[in-house]
One Martini backbone bead per residue (centre of mass of N, CA, C, O) as a GRO file, in nm:
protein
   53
    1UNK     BB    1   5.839  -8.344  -5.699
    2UNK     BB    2   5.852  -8.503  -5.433
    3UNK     BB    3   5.577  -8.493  -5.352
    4UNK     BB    4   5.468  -8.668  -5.597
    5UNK     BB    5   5.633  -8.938  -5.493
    6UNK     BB    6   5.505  -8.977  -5.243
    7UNK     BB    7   5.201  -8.986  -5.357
    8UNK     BB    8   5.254  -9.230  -5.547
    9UNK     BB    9   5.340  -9.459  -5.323
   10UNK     BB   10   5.051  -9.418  -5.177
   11UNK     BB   11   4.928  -9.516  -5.372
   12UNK     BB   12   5.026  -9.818  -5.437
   13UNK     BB   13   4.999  -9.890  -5.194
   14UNK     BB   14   4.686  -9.892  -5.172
   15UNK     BB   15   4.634 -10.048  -5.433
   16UNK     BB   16   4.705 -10.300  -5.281
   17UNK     BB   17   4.518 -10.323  -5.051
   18UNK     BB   18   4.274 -10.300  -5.211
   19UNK     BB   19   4.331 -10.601  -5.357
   20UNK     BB   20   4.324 -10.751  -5.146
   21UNK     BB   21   4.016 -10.652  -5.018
   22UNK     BB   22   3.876 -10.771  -5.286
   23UNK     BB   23   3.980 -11.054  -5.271
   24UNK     BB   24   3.827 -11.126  -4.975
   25UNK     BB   25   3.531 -10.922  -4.970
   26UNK     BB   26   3.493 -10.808  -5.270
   27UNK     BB   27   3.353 -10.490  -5.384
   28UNK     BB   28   3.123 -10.430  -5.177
   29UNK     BB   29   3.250 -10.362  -4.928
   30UNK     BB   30   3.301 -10.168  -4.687
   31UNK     BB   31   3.642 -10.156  -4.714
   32UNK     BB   32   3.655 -10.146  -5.053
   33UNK     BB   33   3.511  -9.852  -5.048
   34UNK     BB   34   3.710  -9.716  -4.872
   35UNK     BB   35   3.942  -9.730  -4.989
   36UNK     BB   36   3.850  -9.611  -5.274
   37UNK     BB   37   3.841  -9.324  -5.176
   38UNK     BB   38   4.123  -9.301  -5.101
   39UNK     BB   39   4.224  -9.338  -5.385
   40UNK     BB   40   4.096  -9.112  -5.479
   41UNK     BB   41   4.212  -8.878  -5.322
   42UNK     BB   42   4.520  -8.948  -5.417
   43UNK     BB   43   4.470  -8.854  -5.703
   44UNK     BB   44   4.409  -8.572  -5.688
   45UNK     BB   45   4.625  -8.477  -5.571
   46UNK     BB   46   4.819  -8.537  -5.773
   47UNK     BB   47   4.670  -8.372  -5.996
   48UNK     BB   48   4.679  -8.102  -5.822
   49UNK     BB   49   5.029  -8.118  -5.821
   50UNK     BB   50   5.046  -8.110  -6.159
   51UNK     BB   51   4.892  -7.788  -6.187
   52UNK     BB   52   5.115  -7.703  -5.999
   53UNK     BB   53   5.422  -7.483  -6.008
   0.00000   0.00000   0.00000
């Protein structure tokens, strides 16, 4: 459970990050599309991490 908390924490953080970098420059940039794809494998992780035992 601790895990899944830790990993909740860093979506938020990126997701936030996220959001700047799209409002500064772009949807289409490589920096947000960068950010987007991190963001994209931590939420796997959570994914995954909630149908182990």
């Amino acid at each position: 459970m601790r895990r899944q908390k830790v990993i909740q924490q860093k979506i938020e953080l990126v997701r936030t990050e996220l959001n700047k970098l799209a409002q500064l420059y772009g949807l289409q940039d490589k920096r947000v599309l960068e950010k987007s794809r991190e963001l994209d494998q931590l939420l796997n992780v959570l994914a995954d991490a909630r149908n182990c035992p």
